[in-house]
N, CA, C and O atoms as a GROMACS GRO file, in nm:
protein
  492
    1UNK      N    1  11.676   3.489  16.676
    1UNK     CA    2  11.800   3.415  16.672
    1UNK      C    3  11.915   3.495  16.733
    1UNK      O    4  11.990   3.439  16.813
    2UNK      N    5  11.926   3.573  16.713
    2UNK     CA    6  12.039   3.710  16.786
    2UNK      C    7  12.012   3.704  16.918
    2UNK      O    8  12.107   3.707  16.995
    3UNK      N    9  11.880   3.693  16.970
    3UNK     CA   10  11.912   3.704  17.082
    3UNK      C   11  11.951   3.593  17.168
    3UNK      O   12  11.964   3.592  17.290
    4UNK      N   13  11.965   3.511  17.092
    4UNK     CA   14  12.030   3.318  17.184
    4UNK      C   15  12.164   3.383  17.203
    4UNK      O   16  12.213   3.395  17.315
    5UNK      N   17  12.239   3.436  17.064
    5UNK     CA   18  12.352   3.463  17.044
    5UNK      C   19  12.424   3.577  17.136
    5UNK      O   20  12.546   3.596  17.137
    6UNK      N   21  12.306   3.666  17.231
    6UNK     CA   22  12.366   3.763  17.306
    6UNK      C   23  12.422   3.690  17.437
    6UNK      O   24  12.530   3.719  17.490
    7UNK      N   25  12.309   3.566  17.493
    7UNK     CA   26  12.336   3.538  17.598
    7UNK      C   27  12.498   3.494  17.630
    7UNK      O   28  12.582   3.527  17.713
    8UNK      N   29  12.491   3.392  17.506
    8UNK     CA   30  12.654   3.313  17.551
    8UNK      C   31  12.794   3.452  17.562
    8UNK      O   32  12.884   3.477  17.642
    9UNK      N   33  12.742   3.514  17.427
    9UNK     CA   34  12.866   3.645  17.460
    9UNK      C   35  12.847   3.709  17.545
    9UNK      O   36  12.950   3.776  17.554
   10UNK      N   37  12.763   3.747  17.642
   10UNK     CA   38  12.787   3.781  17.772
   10UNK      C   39  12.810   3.702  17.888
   10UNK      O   40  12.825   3.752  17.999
   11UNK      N   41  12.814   3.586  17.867
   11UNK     CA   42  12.839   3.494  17.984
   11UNK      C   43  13.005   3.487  17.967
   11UNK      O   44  13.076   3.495  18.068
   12UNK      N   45  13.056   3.475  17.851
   12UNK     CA   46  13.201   3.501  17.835
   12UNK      C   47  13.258   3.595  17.882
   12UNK      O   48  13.369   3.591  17.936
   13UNK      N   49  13.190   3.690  17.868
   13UNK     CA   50  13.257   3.822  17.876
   13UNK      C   51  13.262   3.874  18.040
   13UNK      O   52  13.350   3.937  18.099
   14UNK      N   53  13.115   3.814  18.093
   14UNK     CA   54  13.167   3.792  18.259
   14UNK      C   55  13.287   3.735  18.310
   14UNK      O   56  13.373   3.773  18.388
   15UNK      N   57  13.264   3.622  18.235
   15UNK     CA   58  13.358   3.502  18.275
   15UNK      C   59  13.504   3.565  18.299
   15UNK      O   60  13.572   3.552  18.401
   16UNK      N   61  13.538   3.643  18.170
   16UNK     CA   62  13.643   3.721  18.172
   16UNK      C   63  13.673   3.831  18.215
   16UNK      O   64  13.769   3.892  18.169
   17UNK      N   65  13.606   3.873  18.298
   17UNK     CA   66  13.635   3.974  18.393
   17UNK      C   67  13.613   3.955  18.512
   17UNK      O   68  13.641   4.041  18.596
   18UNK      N   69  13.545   3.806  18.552
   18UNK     CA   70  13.612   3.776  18.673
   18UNK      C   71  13.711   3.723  18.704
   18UNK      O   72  13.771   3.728  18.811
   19UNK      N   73  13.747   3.640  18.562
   19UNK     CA   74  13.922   3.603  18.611
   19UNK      C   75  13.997   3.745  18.607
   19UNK      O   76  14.032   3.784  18.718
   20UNK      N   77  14.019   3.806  18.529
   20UNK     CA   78  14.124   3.900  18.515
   20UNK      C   79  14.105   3.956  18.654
   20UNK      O   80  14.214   3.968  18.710
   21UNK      N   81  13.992   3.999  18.734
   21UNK     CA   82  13.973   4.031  18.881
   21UNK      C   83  14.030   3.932  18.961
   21UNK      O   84  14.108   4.002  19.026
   22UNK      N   85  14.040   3.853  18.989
   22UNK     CA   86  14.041   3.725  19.015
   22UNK      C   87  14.249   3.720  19.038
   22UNK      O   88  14.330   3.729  19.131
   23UNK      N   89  14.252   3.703  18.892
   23UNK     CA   90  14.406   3.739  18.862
   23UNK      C   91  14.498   3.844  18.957
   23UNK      O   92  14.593   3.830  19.035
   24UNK      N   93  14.435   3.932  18.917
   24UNK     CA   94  14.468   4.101  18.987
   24UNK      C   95  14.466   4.065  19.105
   24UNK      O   96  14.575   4.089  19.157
   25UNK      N   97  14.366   4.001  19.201
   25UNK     CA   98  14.388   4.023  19.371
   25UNK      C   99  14.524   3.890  19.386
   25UNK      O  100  14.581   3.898  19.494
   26UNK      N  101  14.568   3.799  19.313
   26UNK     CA  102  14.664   3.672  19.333
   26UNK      C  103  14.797   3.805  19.303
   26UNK      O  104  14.831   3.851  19.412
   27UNK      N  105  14.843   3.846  19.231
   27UNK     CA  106  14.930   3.900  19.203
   27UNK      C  107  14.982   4.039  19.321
   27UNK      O  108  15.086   4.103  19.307
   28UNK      N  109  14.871   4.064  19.441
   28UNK     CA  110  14.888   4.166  19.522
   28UNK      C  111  15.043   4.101  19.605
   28UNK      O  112  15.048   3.978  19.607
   29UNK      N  113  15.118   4.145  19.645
   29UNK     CA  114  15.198   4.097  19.730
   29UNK      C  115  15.103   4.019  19.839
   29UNK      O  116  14.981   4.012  19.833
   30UNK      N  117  15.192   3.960  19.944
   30UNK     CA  118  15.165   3.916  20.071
   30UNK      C  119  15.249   3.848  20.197
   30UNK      O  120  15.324   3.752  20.181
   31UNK      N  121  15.223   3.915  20.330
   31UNK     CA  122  15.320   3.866  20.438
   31UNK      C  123  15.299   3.700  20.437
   31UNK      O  124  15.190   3.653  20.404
   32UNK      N  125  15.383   3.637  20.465
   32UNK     CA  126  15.381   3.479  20.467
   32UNK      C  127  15.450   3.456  20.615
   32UNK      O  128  15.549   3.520  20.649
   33UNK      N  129  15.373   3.332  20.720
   33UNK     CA  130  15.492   3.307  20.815
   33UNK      C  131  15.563   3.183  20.834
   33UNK      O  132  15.530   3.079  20.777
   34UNK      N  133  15.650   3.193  20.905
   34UNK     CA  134  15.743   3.031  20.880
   34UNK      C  135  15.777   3.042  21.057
   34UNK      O  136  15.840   3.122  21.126
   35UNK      N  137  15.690   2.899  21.086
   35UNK     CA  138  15.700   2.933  21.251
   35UNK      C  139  15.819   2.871  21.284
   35UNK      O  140  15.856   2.793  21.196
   36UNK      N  141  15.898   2.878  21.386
   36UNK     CA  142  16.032   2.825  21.433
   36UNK      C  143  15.953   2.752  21.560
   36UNK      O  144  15.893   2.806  21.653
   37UNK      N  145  15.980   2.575  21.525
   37UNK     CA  146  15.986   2.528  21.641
   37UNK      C  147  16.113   2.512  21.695
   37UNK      O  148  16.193   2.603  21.716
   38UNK      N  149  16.140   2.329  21.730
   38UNK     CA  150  16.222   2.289  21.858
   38UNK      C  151  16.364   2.363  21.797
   38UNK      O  152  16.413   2.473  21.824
   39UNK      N  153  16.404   2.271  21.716
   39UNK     CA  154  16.483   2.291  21.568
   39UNK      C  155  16.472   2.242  21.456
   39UNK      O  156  16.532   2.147  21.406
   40UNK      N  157  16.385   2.317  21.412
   40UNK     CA  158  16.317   2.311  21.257
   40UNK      C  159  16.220   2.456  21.250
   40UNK      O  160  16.168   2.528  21.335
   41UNK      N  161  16.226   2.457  21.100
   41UNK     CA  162  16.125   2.562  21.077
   41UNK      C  163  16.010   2.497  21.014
   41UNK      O  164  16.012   2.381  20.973
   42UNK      N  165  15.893   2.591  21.006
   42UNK     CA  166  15.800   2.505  20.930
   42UNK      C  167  15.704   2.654  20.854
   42UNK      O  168  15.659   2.756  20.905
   43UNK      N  169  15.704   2.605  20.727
   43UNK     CA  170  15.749   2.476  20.608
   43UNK      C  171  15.931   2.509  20.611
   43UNK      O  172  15.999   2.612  20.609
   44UNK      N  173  15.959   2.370  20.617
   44UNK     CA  174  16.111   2.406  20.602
   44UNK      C  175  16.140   2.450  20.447
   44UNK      O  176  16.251   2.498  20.430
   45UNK      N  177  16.064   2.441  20.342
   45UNK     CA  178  16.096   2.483  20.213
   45UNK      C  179  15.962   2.540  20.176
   45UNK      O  180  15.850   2.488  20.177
   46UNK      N  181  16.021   2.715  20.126
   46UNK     CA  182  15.887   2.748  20.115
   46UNK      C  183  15.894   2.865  19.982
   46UNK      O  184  15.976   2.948  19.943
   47UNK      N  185  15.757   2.816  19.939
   47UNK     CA  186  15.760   2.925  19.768
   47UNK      C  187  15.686   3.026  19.788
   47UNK      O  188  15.574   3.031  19.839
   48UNK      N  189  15.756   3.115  19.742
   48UNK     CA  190  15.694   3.241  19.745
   48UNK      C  191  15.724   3.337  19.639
   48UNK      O  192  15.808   3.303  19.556
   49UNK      N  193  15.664   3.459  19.628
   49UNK     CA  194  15.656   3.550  19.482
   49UNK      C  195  15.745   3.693  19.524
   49UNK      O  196  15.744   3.744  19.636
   50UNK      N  197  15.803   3.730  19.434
   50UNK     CA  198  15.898   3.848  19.408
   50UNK      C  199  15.772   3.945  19.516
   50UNK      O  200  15.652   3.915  19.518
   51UNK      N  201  15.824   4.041  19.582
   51UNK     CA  202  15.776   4.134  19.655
   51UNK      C  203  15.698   4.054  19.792
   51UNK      O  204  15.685   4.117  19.897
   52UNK      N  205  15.668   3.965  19.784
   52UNK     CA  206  15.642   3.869  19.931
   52UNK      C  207  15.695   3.919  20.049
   52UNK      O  208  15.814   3.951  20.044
   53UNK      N  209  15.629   3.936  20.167
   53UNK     CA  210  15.715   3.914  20.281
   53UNK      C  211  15.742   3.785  20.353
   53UNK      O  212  15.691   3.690  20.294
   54UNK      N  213  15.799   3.757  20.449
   54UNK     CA  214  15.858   3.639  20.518
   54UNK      C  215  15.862   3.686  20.662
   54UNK      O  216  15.961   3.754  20.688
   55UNK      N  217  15.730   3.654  20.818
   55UNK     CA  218  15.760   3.664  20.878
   55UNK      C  219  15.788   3.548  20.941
   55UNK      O  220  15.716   3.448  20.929
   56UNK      N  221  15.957   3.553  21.057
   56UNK     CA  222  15.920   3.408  21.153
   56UNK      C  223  15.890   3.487  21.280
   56UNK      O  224  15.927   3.589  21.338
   57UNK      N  225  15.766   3.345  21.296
   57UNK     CA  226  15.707   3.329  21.460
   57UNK      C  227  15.824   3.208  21.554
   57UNK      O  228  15.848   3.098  21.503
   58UNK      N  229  15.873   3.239  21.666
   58UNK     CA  230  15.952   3.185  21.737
   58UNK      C  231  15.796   3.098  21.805
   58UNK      O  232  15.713   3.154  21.877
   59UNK      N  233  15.792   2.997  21.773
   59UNK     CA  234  15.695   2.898  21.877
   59UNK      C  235  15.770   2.815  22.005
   59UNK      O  236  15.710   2.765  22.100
   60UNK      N  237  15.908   2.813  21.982
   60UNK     CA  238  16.022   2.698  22.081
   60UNK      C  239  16.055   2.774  22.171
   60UNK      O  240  16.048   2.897  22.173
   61UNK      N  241  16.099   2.689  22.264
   61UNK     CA  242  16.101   2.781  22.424
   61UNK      C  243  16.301   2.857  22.396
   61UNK      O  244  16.352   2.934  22.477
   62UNK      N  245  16.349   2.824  22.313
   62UNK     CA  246  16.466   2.863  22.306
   62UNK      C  247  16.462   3.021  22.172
   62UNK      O  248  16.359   3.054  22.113
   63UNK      N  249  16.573   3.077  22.158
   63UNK     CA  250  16.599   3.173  22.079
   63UNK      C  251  16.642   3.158  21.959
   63UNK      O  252  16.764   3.166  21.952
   64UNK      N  253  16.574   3.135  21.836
   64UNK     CA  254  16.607   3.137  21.713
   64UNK      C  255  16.684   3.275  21.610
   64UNK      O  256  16.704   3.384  21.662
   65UNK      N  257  16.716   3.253  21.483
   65UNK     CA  258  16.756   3.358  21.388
   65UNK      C  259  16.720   3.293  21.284
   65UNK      O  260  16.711   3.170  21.284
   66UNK      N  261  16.691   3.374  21.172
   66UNK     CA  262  16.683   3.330  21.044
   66UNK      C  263  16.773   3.380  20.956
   66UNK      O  264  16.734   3.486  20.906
   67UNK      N  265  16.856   3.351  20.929
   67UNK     CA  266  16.998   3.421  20.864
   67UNK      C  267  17.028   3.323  20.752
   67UNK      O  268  17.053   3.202  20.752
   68UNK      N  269  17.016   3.417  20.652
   68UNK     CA  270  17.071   3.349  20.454
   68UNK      C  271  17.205   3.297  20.526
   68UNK      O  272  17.271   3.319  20.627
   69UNK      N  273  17.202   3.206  20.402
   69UNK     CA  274  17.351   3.123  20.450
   69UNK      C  275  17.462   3.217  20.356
   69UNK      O  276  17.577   3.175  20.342
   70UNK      N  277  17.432   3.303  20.315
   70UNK     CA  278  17.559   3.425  20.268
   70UNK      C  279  17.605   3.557  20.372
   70UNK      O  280  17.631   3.676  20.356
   71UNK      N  281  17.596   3.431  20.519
   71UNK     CA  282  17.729   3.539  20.635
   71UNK      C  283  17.580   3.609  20.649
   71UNK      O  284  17.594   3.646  20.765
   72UNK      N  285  17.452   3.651  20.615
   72UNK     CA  286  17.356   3.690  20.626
   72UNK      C  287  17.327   3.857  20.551
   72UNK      O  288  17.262   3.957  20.579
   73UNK      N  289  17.408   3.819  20.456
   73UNK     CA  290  17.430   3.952  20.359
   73UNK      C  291  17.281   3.934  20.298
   73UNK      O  292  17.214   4.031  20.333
   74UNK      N  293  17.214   3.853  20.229
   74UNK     CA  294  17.031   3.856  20.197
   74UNK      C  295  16.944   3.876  20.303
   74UNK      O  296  16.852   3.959  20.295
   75UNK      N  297  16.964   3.812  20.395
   75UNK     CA  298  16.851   3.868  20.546
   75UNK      C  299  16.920   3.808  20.686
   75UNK      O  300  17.020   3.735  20.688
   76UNK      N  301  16.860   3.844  20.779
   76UNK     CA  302  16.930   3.838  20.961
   76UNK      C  303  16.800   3.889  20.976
   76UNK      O  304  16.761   3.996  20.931
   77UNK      N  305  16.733   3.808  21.042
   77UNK     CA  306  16.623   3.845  21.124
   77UNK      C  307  16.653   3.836  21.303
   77UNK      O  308  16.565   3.818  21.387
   78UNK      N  309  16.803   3.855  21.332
   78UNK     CA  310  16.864   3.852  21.461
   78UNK      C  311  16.750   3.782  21.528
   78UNK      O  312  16.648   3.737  21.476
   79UNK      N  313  16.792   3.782  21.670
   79UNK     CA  314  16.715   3.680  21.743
   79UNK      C  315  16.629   3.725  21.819
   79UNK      O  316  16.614   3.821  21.895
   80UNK      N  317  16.537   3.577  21.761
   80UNK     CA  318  16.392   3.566  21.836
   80UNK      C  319  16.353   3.509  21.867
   80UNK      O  320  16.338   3.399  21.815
   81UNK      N  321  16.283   3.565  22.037
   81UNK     CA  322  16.299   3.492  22.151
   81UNK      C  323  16.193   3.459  22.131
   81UNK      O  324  16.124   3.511  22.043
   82UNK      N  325  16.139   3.333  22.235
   82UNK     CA  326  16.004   3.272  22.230
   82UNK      C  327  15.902   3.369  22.244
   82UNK      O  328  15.915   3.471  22.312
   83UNK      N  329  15.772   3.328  22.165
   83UNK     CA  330  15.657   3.352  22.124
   83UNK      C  331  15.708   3.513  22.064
   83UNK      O  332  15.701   3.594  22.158
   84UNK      N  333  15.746   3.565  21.963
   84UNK     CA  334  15.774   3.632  21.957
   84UNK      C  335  15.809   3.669  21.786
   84UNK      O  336  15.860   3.567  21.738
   85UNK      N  337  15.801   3.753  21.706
   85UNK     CA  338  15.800   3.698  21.553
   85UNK      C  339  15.883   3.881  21.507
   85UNK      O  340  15.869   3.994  21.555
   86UNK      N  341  15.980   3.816  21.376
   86UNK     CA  342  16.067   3.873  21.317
   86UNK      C  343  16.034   4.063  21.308
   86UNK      O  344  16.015   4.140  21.402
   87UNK      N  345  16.037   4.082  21.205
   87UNK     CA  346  16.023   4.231  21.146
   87UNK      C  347  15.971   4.127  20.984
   87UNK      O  348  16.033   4.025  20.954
   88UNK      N  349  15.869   4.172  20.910
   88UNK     CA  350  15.859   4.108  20.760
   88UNK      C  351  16.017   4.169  20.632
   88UNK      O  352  16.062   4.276  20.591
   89UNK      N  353  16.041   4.056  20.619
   89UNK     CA  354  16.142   4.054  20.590
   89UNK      C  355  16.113   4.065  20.398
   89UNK      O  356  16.123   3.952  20.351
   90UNK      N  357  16.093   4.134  20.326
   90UNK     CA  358  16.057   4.110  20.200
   90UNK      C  359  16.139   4.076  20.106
   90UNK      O  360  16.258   4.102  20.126
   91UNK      N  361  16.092   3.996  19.951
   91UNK     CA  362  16.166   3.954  19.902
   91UNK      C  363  16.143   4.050  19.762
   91UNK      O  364  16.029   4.084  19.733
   92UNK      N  365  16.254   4.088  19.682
   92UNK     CA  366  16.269   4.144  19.586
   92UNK      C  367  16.362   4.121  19.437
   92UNK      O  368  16.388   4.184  19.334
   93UNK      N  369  16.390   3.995  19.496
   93UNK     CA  370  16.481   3.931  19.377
   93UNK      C  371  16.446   3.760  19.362
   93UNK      O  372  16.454   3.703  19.470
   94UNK      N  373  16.418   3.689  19.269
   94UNK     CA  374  16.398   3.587  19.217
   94UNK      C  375  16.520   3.480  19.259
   94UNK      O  376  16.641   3.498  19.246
   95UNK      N  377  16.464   3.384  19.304
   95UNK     CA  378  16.616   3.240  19.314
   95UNK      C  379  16.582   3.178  19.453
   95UNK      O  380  16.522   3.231  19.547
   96UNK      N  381  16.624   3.082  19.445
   96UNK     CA  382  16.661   2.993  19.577
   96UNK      C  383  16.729   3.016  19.702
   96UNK      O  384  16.836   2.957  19.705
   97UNK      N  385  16.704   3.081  19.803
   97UNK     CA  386  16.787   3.142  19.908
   97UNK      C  387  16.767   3.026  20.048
   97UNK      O  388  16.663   3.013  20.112
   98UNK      N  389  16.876   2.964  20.067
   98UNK     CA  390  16.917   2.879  20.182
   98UNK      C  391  16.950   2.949  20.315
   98UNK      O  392  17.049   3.022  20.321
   99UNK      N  393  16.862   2.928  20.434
   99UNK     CA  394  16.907   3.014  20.566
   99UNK      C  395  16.928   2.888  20.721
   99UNK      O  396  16.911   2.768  20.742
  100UNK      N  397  16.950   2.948  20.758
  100UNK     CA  398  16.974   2.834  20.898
  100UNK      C  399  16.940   2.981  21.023
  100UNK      O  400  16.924   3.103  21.020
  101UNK      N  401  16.943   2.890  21.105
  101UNK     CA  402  17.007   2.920  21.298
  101UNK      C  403  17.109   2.952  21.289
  101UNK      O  404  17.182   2.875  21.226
  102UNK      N  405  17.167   3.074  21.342
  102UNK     CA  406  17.267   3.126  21.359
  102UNK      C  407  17.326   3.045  21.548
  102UNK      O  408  17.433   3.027  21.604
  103UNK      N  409  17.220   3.026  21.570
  103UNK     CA  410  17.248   2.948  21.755
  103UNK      C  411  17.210   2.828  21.761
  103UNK      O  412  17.188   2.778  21.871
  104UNK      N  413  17.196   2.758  21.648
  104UNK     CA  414  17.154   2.619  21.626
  104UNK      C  415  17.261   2.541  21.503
  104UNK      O  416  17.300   2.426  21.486
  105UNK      N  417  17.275   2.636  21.451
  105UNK     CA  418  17.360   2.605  21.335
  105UNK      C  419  17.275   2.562  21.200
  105UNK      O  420  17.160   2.595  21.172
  106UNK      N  421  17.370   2.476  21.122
  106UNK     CA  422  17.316   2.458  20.975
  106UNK      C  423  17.210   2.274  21.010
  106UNK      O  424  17.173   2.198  20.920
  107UNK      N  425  17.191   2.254  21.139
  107UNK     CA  426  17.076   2.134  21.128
  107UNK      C  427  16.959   2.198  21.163
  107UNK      O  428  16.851   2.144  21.186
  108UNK      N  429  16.989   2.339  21.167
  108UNK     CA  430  16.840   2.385  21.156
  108UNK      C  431  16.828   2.466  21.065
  108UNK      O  432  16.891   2.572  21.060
  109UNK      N  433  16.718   2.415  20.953
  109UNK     CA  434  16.792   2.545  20.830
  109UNK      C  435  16.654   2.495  20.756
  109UNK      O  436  16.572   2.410  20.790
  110UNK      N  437  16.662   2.588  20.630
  110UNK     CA  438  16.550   2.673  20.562
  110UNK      C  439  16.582   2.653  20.388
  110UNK      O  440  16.688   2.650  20.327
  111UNK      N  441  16.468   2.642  20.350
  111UNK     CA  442  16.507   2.702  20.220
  111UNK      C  443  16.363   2.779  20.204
  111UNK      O  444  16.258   2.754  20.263
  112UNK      N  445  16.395   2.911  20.075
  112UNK     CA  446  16.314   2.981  20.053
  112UNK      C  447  16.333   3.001  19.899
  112UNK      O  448  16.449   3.020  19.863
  113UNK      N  449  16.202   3.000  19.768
  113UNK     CA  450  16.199   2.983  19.664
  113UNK      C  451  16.155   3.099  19.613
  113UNK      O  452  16.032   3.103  19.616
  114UNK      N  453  16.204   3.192  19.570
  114UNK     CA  454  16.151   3.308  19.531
  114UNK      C  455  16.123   3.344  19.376
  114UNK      O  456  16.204   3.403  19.305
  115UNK      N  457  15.996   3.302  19.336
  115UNK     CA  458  15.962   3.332  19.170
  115UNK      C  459  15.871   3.457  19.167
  115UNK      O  460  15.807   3.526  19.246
  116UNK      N  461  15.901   3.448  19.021
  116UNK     CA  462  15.826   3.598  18.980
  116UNK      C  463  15.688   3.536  18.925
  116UNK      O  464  15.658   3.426  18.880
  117UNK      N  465  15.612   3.667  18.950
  117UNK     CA  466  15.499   3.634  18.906
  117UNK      C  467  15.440   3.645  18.772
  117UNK      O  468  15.464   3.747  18.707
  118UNK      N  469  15.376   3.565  18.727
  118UNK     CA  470  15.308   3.549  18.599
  118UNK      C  471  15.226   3.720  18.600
  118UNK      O  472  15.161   3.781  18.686
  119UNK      N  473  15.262   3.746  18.481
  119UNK     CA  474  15.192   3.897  18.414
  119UNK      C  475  15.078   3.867  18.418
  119UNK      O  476  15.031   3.759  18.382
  120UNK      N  477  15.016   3.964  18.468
  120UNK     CA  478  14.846   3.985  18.452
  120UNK      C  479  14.789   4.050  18.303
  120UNK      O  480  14.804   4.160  18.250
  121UNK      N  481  14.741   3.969  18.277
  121UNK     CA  482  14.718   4.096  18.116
  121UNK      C  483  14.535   4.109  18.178
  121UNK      O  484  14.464   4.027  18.236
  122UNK      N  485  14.501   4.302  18.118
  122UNK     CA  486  14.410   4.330  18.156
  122UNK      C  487  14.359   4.375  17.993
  122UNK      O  488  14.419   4.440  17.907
  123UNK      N  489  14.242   4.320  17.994
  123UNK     CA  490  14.135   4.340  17.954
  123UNK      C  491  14.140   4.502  17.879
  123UNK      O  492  14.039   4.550  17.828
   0.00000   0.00000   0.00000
């Protein structure tokens, strides 16, 4: 009878150490890109996690920027010319950050969602 009882507690106990593995590689940071077409970005609204990077790829035959709409005091990824992509721009603080075209203006514009990540509890 004990031994029916070993199987299931080790199938759990896998179980749970491949999520917590599992967990652990979601929580690594990661570069993300947001390509710039004609005038638009794409995804024009995009979620991402505390320590994330943010690169843009210029895909449009013209010269883009990605500049926070705070005068570009949160990020300025100055301009980038076609086929051609930013510096990773990382994020380190939590909240909603709104950016546009600095040579297109505010009808070409961005939002970026920056949450923190859920705690990993280990085993």
């Amino acid at each position: 009878m004990d031994r029916f009882l070993l199987l299931p507690v080790a199938c759990v106990l896998i179980l749970a150490v491949s999520l917590a593995w599992s967990a652990d590689k979601k929580a690594e940071a990661s570069d993300i890109t947001v390509k710039m077409k004609s005038l638009s970005y794409d995804p024009r609204k995009l979620e991402i996690y505390v320590g994330d990077s943010v690169v843009w790829t210029n895909e449009a035959r013209s010269a883009h920027t990605a500049t926070s709409d705070d005068e570009g005091k949160m990020f300025d990824t100055g301009e980038i010319k076609p086929d051609e992509s930013s510096k990773p721009v990382k994020f380190e603080e939590e909240g909603e950050f709104k950016y546009h075209c600095k040579i297109h203006g505010k009808s070409m514009s961005g939002t970026l969602v920056v949450n923190r990540r859920a705690a990993v509890i280990k085993p």
